[in-house]
N, C-alpha and C positions, 0 to 999 in steps of 0.2 A: 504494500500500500504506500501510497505516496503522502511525504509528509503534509500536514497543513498549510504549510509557509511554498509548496511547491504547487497546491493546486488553485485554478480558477474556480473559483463560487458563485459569483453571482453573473445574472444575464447580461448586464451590462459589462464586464470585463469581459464576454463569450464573445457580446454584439463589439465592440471597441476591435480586438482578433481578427475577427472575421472580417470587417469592412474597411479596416484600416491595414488590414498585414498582407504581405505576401500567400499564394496560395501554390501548395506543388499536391500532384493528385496520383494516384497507381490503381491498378486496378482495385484495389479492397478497401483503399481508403482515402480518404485528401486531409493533407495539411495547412492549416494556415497557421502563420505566424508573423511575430510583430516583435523589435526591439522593443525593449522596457531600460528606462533608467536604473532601474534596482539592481542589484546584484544576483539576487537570487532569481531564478528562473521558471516560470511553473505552466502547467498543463493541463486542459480537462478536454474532456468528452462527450461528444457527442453520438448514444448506438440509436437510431429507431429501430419505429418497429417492422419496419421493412427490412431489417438484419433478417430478425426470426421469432420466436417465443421467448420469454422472458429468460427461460434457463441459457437460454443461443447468447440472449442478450449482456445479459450478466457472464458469462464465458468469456466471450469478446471484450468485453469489458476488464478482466481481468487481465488477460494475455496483453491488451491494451497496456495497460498499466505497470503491467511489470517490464513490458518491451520500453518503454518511456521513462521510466527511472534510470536503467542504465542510458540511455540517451541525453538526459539530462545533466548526468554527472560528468559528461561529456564536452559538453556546451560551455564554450569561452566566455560567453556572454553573457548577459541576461534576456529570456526573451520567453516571450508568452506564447504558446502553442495551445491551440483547440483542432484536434483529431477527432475526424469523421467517418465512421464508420460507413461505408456501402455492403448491400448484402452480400460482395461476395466474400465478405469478412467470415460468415457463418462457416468457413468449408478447414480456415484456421492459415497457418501461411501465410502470418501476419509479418514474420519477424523483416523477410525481403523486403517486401513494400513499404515498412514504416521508416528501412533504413535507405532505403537509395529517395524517397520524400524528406525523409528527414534533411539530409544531403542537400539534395536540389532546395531546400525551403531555405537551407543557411546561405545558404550561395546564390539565392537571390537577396537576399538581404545583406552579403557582402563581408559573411561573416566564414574564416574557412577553422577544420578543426584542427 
């Protein structure tokens, strides 16, 4: 689980990501992301319900989160990320995709690891 100070909480930190950050997409999932002043760097999620059934959902949700912690500790920067699930998240075979988005997201934003 990712700590407190690492995740996105409220909609308007979701909505600020989304509309203001860069966006890199793979087949299972899309990233956006946004430089932040702060040091520290944090992430949420978004799964619908177009993944699958709630058990699919929270699975994804999971694997999500643990792929993105080590990604985070990673990260030179500080920078806000919200990861979007698509259904073909359900099939699992997340770890590719979240790292070559991952990748492409920082290096639109000009940031290398």
């Amino acid at each position: 689980m990712l700590p407190a100070e690492h995740r996105l909480r409220t909609s308007d930190e979701f909505r600020s990501v989304v509309r203001q950050g860069v966006r890199a997409g793979r087949h299972a999932l899309v990233i956006h992301a946004r430089a932040t002043p702060t040091q520290a760097s944090r992430a949420g999620f978004v799964v619908s319900k177009a993944v699958g059934n709630a058990v699919t959902r929270n699975r994804v949700k999971r694997q999500l989160r643990h792929l993105v912690a080590g990604e985070l500790a990673h990260t030179p920067i500080g920078v806000a990320v919200v990861v979007r699930a698509l259904p073909p998240a359900a099939a699992g075979h997340l770890a590719e995709d979240l790292g070559q988005a991952w990748a492409s997201a920082l290096g639109k934003l000009g940031v290398t690891r």
